[in-house]
LUMDO-299401 format. One record per residue (C-alpha): residue in three letters; x, y, z. Coordinates in Angstrom, 3 decimals. Layout:
<kolnus>
rest / X / Y / Z
ALA / X / Y / Z .
...
</kolnus>
This chain:
<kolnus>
rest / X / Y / Z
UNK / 81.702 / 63.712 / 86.043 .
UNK / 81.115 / 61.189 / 88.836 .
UNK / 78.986 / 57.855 / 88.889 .
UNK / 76.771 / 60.346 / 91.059 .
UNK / 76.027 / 62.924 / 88.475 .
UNK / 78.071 / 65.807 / 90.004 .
UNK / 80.593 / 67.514 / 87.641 .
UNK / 83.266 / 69.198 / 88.577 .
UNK / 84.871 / 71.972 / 85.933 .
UNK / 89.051 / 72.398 / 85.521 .
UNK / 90.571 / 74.668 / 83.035 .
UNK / 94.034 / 73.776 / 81.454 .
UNK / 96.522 / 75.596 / 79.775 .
UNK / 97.523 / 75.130 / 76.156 .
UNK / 96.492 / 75.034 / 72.501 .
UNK / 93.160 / 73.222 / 72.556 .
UNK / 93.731 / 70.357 / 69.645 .
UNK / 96.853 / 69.416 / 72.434 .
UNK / 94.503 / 69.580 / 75.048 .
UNK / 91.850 / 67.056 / 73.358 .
UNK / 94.897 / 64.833 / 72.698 .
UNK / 96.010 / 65.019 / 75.825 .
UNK / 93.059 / 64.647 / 77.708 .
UNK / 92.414 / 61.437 / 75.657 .
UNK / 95.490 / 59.987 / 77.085 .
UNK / 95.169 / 60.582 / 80.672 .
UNK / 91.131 / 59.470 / 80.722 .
UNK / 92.207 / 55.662 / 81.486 .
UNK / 94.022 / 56.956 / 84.657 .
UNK / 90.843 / 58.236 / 86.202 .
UNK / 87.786 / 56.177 / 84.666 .
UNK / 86.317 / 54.056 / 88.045 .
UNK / 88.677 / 55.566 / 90.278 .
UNK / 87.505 / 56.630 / 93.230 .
UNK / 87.238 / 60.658 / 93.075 .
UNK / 88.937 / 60.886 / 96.824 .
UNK / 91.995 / 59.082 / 95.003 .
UNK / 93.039 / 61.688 / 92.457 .
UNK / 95.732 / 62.965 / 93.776 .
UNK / 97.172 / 59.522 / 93.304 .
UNK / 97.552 / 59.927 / 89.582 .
UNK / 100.216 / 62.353 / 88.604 .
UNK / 102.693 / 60.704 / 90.232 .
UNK / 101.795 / 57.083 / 89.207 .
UNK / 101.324 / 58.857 / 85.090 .
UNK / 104.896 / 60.482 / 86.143 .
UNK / 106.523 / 57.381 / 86.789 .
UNK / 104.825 / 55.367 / 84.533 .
UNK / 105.602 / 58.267 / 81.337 .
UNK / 108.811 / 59.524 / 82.733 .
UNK / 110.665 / 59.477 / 79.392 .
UNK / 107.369 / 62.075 / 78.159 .
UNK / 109.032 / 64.878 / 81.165 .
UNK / 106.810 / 67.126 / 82.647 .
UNK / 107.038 / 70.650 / 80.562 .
UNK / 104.098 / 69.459 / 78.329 .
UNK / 100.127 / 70.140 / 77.747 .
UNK / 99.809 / 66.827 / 79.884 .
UNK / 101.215 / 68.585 / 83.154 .
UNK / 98.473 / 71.139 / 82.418 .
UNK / 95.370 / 68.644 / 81.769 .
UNK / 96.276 / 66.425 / 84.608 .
UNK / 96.020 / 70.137 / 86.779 .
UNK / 93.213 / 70.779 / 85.179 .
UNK / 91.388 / 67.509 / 86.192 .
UNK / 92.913 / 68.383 / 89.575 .
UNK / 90.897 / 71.276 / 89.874 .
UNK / 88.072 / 69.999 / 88.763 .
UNK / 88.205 / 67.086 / 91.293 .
UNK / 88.297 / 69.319 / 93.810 .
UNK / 85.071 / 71.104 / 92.438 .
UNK / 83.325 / 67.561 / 92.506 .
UNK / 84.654 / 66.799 / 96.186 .
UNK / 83.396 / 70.347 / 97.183 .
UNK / 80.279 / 69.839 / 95.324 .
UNK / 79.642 / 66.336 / 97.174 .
UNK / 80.476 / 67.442 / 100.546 .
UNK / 78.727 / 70.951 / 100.677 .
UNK / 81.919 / 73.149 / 101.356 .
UNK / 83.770 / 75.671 / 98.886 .
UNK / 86.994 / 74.673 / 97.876 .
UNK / 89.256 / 76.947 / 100.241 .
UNK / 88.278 / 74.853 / 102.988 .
UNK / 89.371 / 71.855 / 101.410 .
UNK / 92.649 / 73.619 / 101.315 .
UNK / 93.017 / 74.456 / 104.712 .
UNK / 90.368 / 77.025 / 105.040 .
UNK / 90.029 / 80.594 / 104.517 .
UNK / 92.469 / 82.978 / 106.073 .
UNK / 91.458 / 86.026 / 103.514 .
UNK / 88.367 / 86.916 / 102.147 .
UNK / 89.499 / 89.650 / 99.997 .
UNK / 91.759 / 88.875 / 98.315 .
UNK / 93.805 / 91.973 / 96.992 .
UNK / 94.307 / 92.011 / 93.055 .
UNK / 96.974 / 93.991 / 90.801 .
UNK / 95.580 / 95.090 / 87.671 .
UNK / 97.959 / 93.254 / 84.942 .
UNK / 97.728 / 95.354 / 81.873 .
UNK / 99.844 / 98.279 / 80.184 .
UNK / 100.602 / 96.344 / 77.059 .
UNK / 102.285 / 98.117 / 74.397 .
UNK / 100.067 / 99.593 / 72.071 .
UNK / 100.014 / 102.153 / 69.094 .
UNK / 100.325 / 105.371 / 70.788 .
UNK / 101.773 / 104.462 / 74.148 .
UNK / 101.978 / 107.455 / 76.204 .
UNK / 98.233 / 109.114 / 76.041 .
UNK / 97.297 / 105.396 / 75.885 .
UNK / 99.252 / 104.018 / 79.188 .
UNK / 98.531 / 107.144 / 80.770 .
UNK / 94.781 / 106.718 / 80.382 .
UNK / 94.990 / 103.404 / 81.029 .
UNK / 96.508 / 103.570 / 84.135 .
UNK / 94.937 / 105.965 / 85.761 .
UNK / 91.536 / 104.542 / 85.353 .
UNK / 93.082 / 101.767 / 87.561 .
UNK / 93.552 / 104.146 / 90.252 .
UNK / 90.502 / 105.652 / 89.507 .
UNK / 88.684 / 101.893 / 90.258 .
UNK / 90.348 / 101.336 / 93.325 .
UNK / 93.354 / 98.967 / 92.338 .
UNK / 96.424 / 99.451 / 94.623 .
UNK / 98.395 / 97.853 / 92.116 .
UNK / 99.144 / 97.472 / 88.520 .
UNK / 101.681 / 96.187 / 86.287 .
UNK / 102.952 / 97.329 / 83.000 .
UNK / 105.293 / 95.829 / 80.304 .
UNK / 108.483 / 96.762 / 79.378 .
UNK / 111.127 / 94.656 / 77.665 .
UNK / 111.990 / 96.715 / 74.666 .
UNK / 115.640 / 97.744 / 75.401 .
UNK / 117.091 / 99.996 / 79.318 .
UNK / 116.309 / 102.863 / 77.789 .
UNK / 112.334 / 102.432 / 76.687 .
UNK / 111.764 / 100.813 / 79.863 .
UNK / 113.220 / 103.693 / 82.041 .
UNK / 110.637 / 106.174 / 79.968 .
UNK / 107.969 / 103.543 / 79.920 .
UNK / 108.544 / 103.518 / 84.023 .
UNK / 108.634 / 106.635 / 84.501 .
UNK / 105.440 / 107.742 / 82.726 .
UNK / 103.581 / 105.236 / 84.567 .
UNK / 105.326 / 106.290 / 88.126 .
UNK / 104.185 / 110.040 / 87.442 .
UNK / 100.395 / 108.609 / 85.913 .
UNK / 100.150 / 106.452 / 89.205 .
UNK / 101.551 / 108.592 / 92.107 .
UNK / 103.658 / 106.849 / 94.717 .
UNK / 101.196 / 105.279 / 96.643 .
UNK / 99.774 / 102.786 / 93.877 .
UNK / 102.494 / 99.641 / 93.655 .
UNK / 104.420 / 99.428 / 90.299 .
UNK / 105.558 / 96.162 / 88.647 .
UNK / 106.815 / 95.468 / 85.423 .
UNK / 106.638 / 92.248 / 83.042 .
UNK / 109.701 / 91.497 / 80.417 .
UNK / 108.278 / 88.485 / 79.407 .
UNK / 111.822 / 86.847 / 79.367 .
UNK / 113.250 / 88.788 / 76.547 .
UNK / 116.587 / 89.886 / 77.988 .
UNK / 119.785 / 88.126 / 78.819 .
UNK / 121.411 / 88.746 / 82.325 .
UNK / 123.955 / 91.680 / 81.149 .
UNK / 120.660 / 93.358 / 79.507 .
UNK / 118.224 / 92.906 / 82.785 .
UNK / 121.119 / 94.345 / 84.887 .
UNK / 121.483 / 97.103 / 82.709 .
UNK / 117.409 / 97.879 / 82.881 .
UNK / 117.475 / 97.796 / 86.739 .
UNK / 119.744 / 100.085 / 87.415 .
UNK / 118.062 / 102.594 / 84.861 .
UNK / 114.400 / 101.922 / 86.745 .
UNK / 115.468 / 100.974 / 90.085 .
UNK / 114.412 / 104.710 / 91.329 .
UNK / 111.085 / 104.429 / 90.762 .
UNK / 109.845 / 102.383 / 93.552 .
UNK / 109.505 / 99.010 / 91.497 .
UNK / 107.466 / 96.556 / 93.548 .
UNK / 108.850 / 93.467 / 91.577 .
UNK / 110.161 / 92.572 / 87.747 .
UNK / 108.477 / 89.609 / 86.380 .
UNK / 110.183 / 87.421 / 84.171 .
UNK / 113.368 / 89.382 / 83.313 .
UNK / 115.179 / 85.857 / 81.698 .
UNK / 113.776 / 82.999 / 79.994 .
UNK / 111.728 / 80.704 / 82.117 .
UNK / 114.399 / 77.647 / 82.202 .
UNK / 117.415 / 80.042 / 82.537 .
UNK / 118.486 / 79.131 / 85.901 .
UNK / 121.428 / 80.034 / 86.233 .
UNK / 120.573 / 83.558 / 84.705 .
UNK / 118.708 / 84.006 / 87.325 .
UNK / 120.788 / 82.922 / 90.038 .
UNK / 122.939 / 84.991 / 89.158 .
UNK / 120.282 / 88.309 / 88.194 .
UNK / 118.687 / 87.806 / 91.857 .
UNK / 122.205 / 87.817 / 93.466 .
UNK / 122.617 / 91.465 / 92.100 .
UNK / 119.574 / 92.755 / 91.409 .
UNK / 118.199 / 95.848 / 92.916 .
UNK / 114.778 / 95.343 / 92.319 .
UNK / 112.891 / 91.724 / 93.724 .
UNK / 112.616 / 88.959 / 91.333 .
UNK / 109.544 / 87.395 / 89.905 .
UNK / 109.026 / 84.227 / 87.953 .
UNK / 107.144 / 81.096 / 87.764 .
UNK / 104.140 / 81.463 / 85.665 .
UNK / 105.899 / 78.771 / 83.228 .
UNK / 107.602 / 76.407 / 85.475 .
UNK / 105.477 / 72.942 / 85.431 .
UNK / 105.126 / 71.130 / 88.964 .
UNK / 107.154 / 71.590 / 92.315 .
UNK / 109.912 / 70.026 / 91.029 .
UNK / 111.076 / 73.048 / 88.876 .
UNK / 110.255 / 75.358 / 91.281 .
UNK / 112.238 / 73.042 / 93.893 .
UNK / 115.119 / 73.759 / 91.206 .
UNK / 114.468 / 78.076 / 91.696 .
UNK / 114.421 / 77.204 / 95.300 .
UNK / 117.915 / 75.608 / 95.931 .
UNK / 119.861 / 78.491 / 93.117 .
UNK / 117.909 / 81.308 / 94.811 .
UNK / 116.818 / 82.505 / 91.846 .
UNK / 113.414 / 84.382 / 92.840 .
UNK / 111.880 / 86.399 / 95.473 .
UNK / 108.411 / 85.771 / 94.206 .
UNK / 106.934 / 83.026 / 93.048 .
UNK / 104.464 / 83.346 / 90.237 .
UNK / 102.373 / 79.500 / 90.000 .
UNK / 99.654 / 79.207 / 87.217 .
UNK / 97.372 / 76.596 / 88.670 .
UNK / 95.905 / 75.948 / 85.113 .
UNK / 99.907 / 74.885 / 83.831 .
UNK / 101.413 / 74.101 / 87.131 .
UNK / 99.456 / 70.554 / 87.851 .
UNK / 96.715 / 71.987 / 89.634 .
UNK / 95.488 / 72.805 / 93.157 .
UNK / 97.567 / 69.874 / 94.377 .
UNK / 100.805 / 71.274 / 93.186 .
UNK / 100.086 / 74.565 / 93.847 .
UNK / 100.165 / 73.653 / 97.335 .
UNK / 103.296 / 71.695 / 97.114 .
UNK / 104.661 / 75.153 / 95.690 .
UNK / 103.663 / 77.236 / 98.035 .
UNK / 104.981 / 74.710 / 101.272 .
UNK / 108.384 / 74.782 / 99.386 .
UNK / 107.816 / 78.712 / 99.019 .
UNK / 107.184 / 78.956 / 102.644 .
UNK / 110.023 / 77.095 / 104.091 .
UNK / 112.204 / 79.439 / 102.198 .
UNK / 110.856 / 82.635 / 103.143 .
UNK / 109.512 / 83.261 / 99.344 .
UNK / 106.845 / 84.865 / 98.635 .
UNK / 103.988 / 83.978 / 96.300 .
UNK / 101.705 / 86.035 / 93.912 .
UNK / 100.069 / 83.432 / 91.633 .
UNK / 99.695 / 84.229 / 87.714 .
UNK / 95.876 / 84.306 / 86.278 .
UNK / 95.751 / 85.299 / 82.178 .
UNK / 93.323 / 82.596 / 81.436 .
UNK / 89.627 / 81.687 / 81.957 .
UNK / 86.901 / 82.309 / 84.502 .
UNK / 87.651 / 78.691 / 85.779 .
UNK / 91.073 / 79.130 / 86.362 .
UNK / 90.716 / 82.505 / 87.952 .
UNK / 87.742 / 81.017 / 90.578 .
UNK / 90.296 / 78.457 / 91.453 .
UNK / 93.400 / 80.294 / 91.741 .
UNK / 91.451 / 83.038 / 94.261 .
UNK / 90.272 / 79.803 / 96.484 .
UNK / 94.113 / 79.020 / 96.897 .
UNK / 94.924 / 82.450 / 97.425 .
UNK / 92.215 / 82.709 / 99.963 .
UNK / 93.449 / 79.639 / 102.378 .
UNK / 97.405 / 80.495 / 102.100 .
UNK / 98.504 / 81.503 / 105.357 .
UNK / 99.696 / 85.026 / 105.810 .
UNK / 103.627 / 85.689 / 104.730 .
UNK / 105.748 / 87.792 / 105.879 .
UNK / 103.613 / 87.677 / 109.268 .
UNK / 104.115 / 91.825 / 109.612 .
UNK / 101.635 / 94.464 / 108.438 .
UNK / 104.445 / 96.343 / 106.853 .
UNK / 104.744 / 94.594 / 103.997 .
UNK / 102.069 / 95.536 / 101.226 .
UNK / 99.915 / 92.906 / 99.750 .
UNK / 102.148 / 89.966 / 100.280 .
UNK / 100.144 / 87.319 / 98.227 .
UNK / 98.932 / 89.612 / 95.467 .
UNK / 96.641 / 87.990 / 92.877 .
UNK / 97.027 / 88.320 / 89.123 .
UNK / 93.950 / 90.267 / 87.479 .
UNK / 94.670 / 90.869 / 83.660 .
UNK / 92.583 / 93.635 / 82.516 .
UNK / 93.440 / 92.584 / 78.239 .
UNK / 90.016 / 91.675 / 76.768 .
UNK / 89.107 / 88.231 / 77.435 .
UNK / 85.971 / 86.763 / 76.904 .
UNK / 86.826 / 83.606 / 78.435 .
UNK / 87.606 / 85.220 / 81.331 .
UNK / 84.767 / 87.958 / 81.537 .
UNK / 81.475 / 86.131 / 79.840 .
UNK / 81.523 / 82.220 / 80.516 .
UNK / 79.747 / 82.703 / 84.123 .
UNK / 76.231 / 83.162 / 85.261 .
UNK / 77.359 / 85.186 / 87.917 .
UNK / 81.025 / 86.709 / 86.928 .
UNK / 83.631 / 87.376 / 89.642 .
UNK / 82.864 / 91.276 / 90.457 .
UNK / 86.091 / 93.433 / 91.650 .
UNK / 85.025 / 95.715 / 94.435 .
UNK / 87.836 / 98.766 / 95.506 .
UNK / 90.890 / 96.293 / 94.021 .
UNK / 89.916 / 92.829 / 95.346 .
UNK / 88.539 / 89.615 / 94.352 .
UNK / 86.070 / 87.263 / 96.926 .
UNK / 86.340 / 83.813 / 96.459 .
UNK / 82.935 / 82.215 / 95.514 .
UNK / 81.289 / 80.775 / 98.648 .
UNK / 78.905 / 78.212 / 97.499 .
UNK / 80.187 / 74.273 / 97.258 .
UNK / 83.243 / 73.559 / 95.317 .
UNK / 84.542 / 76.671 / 93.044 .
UNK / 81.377 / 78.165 / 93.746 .
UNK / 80.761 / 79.089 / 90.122 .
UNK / 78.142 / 77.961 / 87.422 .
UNK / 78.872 / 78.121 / 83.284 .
UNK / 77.188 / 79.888 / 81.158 .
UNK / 76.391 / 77.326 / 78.113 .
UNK / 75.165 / 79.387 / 76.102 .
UNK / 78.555 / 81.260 / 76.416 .
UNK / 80.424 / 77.912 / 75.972 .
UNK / 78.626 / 76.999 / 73.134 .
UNK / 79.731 / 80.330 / 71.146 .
UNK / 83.267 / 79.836 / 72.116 .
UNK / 83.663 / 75.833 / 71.623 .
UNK / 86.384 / 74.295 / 69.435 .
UNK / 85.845 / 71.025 / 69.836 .
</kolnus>
């Protein structure tokens, strides 16, 4: 809140006695600063804490102030936050639908699943696998036949596998058109993936728990990914997400940022999306910067605005009033509050 009475909202990532704690730390940082001067902070905490590193829930709070700041500074100067990041190059953005969880009877169920997707326009969905080469080739498979082969097809292993293990899943799913394979290694296994991307026959996804540009500077100079995957709610922010997506740029890498948290989180990571500048510049590539759009049940996602984000025919419009462009429900807030 500033001395003005606007109030900007931020979401960060993390268990939510951490985020208290943490948030109780940092206020001394901003308290009477000027709100223009923000982005002066994490680095001056950074240097300042240095010995506290920066894989921690006070990465994610200082991003979440971030975003909020920007709300404010939106708010205060009458302009939605994609033009304070450069301005808007796409109004729709184009969402996968992130889903296809393992579940009790997981044929009929992925089936169904997925072809209600289709059926609501998405051109792209993701499923998980992650349980061994040989489920994931019959998990694959299933949802290849289910989608046709028009609809893109990516798959989440949420790191379980070692770099023998991934290898050996590729080449078992490789022939069904597989758009990109998120998280095949452990987050911090960099040299796993250096090594995975170097062989792989399928593109390389990962990100969604690096903290800051300086890890993904680290993925950048080992080659380890052809898609970056930035959660603006863990990453630092709006700020960093930038500095992730220059670095991501100069290197030819693509970026598809990860959303599997709340409404505020997903209005701010579709204003980023919405003022990156095209990449690759061709029209042959599909859906270059594809946004995250879990479909799991999520009521902090799905009932904590007045007016929720609506997905039309598989995309997502960034709010166009000032700042985020979105307004809490408190009566929601209220039923869901912790602390």
């Amino acid at each position: 809140e500033t001395d003005s009475g606007v109030t900007g909202l931020g979401e960060a990532w993390g268990p939510c006695a951490m985020v208290v704690a943490a948030l109780e730390v940092l206020k001394p940082y901003f308290i009477d600063r000027n709100l223009y001067d923000h982005s002066q902070v994490p680095p001056y905490f950074y240097a300042q804490r240095y010995h506290l590193g920066i894989q921690n829930t006070l990465t994610s709070c200082l991003g979440g102030i971030d975003i909020a700041a920007h709300d404010a500074i939106g708010k205060l100067t009458n302009v939605p936050v994609y033009q304070l990041l450069g301005g808007l190059n796409e109004k729709r953005v184009p969402v996968y639908a992130s889903d296809g969880y393992f579940a009790v009877h997981p044929k009929s169920q992925l089936v169904d699943q997925l072809k209600s997707f289709v059926d609501q326009g998405f051109r792209g969905v993701k499923i998980k696998i992650g349980r061994g080469p040989t489920d994931d080739e019959e998990r694959v498979a299933l949802a290849r036949e289910a989608l046709g082969p028009n609809v893109l097809l990516m798959v989440d292993v949420n790191g379980n596998y070692t770099t023998d293990i991934a290898l050996q899943s590729m080449a078992r799913i490789e022939d069904y058109n597989v758009h990109f394979c998120e998280e095949p290694l452990a987050p911090t296994d960099f040299d796993g993936y250096a090594t995975l991307r170097s062989r792989s026959p399928i593109p390389i996804a990962t990100g969604e728990a690096l903290y800051t540009a300086h890890e993904f500077k680290r993925l950048m100079d080992i080659s380890g990914a052809d898609i970056w995957q930035p959660d603006l709610t863990l990453c630092g922010g709006l700020s960093a997400a930038r500095e992730i997506s220059t670095l991501a740029r100069l290197s030819h890498i693509r970026v598809s940022p990860h959303v599997w948290g709340g409404a505020v989180g997903l209005a701010a990571a579709l204003h980023f999306t919405s003022a990156q500048a095209p990449w690759p510049h061709t029209d042959n590539v599909p859906y270059p910067m594809l946004l995250e759009y879990d479909q799991g049940e999520n009521a902090l996602r799905n009932e904590l605005l007045k007016t929720p984000i609506p997905c039309i025919d598989g995309h997502l419009t960034a709010p166009i009033g000032p700042g985020l462009g979105i307004e809490l429900d408190w009566d929601a807030v209220e039923k869901y509050r912790v602390n």
